[in-house]
NULUMMI-107311 format. One record per residue (C-alpha): residue number from 1; y, z, x. Coordinates in nm, 4 decimals. Example, Ala and Ser with C-alpha at 12.3 -4.5 7.8 and 13.67 -1.06 7.14 Angstrom:
// NULUMMI-107311
<r 1,<-0.4500,0.7800,1.2300>>
<r 2,<-0.1060,0.7140,1.3670>>
//
This chain:
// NULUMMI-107311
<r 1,<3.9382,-0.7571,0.7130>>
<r 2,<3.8063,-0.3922,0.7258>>
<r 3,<3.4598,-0.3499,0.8515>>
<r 4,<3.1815,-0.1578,0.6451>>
<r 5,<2.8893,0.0325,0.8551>>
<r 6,<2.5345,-0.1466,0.7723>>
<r 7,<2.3673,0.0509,0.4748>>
<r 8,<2.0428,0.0654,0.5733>>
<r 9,<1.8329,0.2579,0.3744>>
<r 10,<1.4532,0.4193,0.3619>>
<r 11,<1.2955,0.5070,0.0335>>
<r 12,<0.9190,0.5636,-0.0707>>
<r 13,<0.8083,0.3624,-0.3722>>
<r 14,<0.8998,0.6197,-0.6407>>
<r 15,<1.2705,0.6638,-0.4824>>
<r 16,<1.3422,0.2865,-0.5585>>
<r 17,<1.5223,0.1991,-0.8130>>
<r 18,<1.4508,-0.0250,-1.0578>>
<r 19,<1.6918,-0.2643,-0.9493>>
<r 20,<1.5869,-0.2319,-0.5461>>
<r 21,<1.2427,-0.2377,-0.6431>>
<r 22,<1.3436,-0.6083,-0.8008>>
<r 23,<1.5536,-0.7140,-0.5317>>
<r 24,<1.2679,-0.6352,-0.2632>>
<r 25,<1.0046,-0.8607,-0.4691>>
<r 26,<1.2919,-1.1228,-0.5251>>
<r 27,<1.3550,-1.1147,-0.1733>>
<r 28,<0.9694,-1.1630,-0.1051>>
<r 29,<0.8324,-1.4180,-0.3434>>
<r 30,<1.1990,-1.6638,-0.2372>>
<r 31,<1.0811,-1.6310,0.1145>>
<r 32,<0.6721,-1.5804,0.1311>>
<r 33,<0.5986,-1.8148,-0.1523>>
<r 34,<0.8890,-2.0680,-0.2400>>
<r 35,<1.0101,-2.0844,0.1653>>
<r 36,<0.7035,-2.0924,0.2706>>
<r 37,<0.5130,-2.2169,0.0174>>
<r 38,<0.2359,-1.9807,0.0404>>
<r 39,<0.0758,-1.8416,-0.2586>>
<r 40,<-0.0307,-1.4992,-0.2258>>
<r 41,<-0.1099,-1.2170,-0.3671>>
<r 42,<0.2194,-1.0027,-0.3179>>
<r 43,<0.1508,-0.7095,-0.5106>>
<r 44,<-0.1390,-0.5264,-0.3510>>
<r 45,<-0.1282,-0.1655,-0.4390>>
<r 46,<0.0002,-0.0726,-0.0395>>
<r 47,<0.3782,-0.0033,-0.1899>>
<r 48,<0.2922,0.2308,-0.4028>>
<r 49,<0.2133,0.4479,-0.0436>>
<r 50,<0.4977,0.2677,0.1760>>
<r 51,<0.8073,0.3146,0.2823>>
<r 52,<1.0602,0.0722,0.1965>>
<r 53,<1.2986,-0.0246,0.4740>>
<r 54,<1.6027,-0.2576,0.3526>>
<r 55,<1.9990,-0.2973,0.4146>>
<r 56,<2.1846,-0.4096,0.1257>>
<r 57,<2.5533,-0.5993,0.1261>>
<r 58,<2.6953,-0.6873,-0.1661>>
<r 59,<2.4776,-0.5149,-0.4322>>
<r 60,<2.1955,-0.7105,-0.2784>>
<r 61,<1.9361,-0.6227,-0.0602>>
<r 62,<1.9542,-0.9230,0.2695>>
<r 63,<1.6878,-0.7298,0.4813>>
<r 64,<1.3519,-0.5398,0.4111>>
<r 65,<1.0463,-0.4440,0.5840>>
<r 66,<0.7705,-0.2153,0.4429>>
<r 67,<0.6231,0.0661,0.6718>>
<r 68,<0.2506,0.1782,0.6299>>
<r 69,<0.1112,0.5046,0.7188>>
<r 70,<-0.1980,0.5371,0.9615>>
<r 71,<-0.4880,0.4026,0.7315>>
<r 72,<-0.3402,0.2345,0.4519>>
<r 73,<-0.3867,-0.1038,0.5810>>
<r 74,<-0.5159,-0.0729,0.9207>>
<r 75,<-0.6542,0.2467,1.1414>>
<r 76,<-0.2389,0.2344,1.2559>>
<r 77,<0.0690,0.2484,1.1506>>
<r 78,<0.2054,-0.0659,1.0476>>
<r 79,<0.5099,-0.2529,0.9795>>
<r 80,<0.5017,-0.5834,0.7472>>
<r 81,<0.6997,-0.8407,0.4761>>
<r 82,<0.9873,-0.8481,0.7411>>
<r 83,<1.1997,-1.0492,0.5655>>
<r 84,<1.5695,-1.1358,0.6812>>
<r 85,<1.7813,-1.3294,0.3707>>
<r 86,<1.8464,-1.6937,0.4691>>
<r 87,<2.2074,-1.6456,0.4369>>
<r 88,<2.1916,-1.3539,0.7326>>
<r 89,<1.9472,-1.4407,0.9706>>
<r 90,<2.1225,-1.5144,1.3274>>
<r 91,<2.2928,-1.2065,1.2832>>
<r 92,<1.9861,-0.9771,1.5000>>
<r 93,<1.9649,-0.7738,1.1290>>
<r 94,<1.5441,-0.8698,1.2254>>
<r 95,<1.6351,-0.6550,1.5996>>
<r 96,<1.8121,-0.3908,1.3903>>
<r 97,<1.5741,-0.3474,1.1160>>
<r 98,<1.2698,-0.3369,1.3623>>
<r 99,<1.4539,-0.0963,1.6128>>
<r 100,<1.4664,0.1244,1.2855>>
<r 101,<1.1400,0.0851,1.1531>>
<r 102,<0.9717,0.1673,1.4823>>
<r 103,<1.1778,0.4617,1.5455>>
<r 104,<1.0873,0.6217,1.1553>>
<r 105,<0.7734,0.5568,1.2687>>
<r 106,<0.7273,0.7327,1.6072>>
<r 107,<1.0468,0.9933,1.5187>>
<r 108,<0.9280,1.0836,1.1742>>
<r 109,<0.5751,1.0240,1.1321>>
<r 110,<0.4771,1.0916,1.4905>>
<r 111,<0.2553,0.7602,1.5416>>
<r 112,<0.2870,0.6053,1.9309>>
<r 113,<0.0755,0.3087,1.7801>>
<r 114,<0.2208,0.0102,1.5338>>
<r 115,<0.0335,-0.2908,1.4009>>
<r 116,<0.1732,-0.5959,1.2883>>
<r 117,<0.0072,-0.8592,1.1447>>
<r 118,<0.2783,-1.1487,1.3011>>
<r 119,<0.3198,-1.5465,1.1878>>
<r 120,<0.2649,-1.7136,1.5350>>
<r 121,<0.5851,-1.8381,1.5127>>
<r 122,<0.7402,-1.4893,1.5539>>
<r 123,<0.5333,-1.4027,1.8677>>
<r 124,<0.8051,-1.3965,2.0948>>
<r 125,<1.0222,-1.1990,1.8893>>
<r 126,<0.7938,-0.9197,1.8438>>
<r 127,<0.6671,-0.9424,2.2339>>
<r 128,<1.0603,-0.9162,2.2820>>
<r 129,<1.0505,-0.5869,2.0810>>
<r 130,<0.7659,-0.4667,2.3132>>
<r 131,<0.5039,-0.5405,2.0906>>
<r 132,<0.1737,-0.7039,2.2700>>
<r 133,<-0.0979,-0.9589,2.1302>>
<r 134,<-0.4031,-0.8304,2.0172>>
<r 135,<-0.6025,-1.1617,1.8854>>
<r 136,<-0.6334,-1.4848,1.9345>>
<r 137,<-0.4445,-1.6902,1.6403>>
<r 138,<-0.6022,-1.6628,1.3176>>
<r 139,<-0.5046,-1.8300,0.9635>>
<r 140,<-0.3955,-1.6016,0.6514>>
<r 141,<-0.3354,-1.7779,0.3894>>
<r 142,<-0.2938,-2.1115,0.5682>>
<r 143,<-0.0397,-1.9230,0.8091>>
<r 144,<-0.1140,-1.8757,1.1536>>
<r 145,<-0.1235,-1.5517,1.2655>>
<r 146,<-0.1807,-1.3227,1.4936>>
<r 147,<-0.2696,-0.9160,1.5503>>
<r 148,<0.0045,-0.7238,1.7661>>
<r 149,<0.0457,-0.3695,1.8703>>
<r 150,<0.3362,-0.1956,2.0069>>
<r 151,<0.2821,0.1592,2.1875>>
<r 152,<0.4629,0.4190,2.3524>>
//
């Protein structure tokens, strides 16, 4: 079996393509909503300014984060909708994609600060990233949550 190097790609909102721009809000409505049956309001004007931060396999994209420039949704940078496919999580992809995403950040947009807004449940991963709790836990959309930052 040959062995093909991860594709991971980053693209601003008017570099997607049609088809990656449908697989990203595929991705997020089968895990935010129908996983975890939270109805939100997905589409809130902050990819139209993001970076879009995804790996495909397959012709389909299995992991995606967005990153937010300084100001678009907090005084930070911030990374958000991490998403992992259910058929590829346990296979650190989340590590990978988050290694990535922090290093755009600080590399390419020269931030040293990086908000995320994480479910509690996640805690431990981000703290594991170096990422530090901010807040006490809060509920978003019947989700607890809770504000972390990750400096360098």
């Amino acid at each position: 079996m040959r062995i093909h190097p991860m594709n991971w790609q980053c693209k601003t909102f008017n570099q997607l393509s049609n088809i990656e721009l449908y697989q990203i809000l595929q991705l997020r409505s089968d895990v935010f909503v129908i996983e975890q049956q939270c109805i939100y309001r997905d589409m809130d004007n902050k990819d139209l300014l993001a970076s879009h931060l995804f790996l495909s396999k397959d012709n389909q994209i299995v992991a995606y984060c967005r990153l937010l420039p300084k100001g678009v949704s907090v005084a930070d940078a911030a990374i958000g909708r991490v998403i992992i496919h259910e058929k590829y999580r346990g296979r650190h992809l989340a590590h990978k994609m988050m290694g990535k995403a922090i290093d755009i950040i600080i590399h390419e947009w020269h931030e040293n600060k990086i908000y995320v807004q994480a479910q509690e449940y996640l805690q431990g991963f981000y703290q594991s990233l170096g990422f530090k709790a901010t807040s006490d836990v809060y509920l978003e959309d019947e989700i607890p949550h809770l504000d972390m930052y990750w400096e360098s």
